[in-house]
C-alpha positions as CSV (number, residue, x, y, z in Angstrom):
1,X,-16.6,-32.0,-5.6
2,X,-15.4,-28.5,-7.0
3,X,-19.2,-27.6,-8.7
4,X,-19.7,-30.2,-11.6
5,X,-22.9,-30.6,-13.1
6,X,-25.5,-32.1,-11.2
7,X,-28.6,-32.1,-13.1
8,X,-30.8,-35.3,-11.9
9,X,-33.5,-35.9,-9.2
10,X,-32.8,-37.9,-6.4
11,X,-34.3,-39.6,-3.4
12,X,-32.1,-40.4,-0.1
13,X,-32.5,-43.8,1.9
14,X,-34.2,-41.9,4.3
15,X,-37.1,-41.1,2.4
16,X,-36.5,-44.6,0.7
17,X,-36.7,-46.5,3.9
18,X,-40.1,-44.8,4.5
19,X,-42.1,-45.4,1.6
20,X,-40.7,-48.7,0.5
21,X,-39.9,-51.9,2.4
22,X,-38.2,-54.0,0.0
23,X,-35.6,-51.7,-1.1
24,X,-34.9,-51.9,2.7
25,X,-35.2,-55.6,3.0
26,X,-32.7,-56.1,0.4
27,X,-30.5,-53.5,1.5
28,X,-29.9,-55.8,4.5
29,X,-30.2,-59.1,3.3
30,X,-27.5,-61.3,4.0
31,X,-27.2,-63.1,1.1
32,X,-26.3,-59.6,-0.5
33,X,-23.5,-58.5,2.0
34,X,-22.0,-62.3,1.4
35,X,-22.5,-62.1,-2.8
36,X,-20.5,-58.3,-2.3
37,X,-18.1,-59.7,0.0
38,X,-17.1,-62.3,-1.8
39,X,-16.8,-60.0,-5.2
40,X,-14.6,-57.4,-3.2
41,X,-12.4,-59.7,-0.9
42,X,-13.5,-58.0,2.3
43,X,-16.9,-58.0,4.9
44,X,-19.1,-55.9,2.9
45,X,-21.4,-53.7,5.8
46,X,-24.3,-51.9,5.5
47,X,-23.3,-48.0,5.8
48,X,-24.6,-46.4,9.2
49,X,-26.2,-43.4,7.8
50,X,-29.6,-44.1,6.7
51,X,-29.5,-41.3,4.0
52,X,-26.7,-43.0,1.7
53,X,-27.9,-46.4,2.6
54,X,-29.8,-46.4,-0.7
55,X,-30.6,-43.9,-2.8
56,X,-32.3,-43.0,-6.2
57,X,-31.0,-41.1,-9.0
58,X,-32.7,-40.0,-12.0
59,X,-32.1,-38.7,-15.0
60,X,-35.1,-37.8,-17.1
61,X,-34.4,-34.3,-18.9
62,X,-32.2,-33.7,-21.9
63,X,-29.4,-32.6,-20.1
64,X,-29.5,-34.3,-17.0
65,X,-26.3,-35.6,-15.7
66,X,-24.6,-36.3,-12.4
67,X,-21.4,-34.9,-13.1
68,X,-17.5,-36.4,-11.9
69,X,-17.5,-37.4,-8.3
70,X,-16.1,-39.9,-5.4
71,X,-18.2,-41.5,-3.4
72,X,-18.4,-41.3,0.6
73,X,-18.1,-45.3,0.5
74,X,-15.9,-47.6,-0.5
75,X,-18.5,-49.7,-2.7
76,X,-21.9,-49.1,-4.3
77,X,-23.6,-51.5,-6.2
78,X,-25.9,-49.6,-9.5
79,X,-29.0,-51.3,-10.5
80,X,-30.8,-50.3,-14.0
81,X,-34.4,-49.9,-13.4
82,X,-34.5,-47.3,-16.5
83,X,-31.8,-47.1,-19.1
84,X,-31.2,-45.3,-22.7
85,X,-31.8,-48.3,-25.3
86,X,-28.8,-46.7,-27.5
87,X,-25.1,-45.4,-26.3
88,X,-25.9,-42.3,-28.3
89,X,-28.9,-41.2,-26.0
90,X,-26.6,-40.4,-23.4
91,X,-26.8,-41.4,-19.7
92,X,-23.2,-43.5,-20.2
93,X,-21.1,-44.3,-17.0
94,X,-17.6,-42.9,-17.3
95,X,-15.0,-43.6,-14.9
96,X,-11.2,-44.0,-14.0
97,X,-9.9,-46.5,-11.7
98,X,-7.6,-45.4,-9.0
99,X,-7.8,-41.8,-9.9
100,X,-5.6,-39.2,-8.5
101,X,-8.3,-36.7,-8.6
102,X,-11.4,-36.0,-11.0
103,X,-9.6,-34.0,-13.6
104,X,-8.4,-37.9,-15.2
105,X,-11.5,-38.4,-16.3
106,X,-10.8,-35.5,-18.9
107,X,-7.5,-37.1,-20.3
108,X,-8.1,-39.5,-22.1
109,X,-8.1,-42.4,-19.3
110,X,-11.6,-42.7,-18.7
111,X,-13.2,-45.8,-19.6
112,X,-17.0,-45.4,-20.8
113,X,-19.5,-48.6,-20.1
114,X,-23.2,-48.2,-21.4
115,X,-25.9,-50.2,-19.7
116,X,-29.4,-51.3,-20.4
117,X,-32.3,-51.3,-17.7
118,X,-31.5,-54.7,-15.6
119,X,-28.1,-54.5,-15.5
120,X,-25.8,-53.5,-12.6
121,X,-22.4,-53.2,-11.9
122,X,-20.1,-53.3,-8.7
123,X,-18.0,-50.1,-8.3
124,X,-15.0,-49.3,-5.6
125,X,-16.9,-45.8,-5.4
126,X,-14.1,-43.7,-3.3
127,X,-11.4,-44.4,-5.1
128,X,-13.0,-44.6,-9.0
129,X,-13.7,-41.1,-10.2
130,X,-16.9,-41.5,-12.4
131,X,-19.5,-39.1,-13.7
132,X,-22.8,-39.7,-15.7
133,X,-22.9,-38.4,-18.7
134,X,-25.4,-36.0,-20.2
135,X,-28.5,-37.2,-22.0
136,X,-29.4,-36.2,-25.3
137,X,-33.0,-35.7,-25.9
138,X,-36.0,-35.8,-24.3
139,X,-38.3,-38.5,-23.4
140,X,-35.5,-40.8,-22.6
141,X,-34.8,-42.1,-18.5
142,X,-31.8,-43.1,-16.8
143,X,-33.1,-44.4,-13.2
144,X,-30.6,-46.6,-10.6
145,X,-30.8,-47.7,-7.4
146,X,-27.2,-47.2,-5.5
147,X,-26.6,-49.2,-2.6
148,X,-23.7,-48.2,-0.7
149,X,-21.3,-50.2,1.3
150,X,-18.7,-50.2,3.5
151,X,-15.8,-52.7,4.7
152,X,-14.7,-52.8,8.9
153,X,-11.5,-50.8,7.8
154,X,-12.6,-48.0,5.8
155,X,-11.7,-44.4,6.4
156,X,-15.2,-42.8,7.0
157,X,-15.4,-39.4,5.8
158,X,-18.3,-37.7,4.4
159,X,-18.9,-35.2,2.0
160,X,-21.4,-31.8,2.0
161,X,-22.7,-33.5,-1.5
162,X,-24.8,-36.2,0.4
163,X,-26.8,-33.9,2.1
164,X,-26.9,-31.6,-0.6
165,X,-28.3,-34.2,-3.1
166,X,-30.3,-36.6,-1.2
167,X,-31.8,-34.9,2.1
């Protein structure tokens, strides 16, 4: 992704899917593929590698951000478990829609959407460029839980940054 800032802990679904066995269970309940697939207009899937399944990222030093990127798949679904109380503290999701490449989210066409621990939102990941931005003092925690998806007639393709951040 041309060397943004990645400053954030993570944990892959690998390491998810061995120490937890509800973030699992949801991952392939049912019910969830239908709720996504009915959001999205196509047959939401579970994605075959086991390492984006699900993962964890974390934000908990001033600083920390997960800077402008793609996603490998087309959809992930964000939960809050942790979130900055105030849009000030930092940890806000920027993005552009249909971007021709990361560099629109410096001109003035990114949208910015600040969320509170419980929320979550439903992104089309590979085609949104989106970044995380940085947060702004200490003691604060930005913590999701990204489940990945994919649809029968997606592209796959996948990036070094998986591997890099999550295994």
């Amino acid at each position: 992704m041309d060397g943004p800032p990645r400053h954030m802990t993570t944990v892959g679904g690998h390491v998810i899917a061995e120490t937890s066995k509800r973030v699992p269970d949801l991952y392939a309940d049912p019910r969830l593929l239908a709720f996504i697939s009915g959001l999205v207009g196509a047959t939401a899937l579970p994605v075959p590698d086991p390492v984006e399944r699900h993962v964890l990222n974390i934000l908990h030093r001033r600083g920390d951000t997960h800077g402008a990127h793609t996603d490998d798949c087309p959809y992930a679904l964000v939960i809050f478990l942790e979130a900055p109380d105030a849009p000030e503290d930092g940890g806000l999701l920027e993005y552009v829609p249909h971007a021709s490449c990361l560099r629109d989210l410096t001109t003035g066409q990114a949208r910015t959407a600040h969320h509170q621990a419980g929320d979550a939102y439903l992104l089309r990941s590979d085609t949104t460029a989106h970044r995380v931005t940085a947060l702004t003092r200490s003691g604060l925690r930005r913590t999701v839980l990204n489940l990945a998806c994919t649809t029968p007639d997606a592209t796959p393709h996948s990036t070094p940054s998986v591997r890099h951040l999550y295994t």
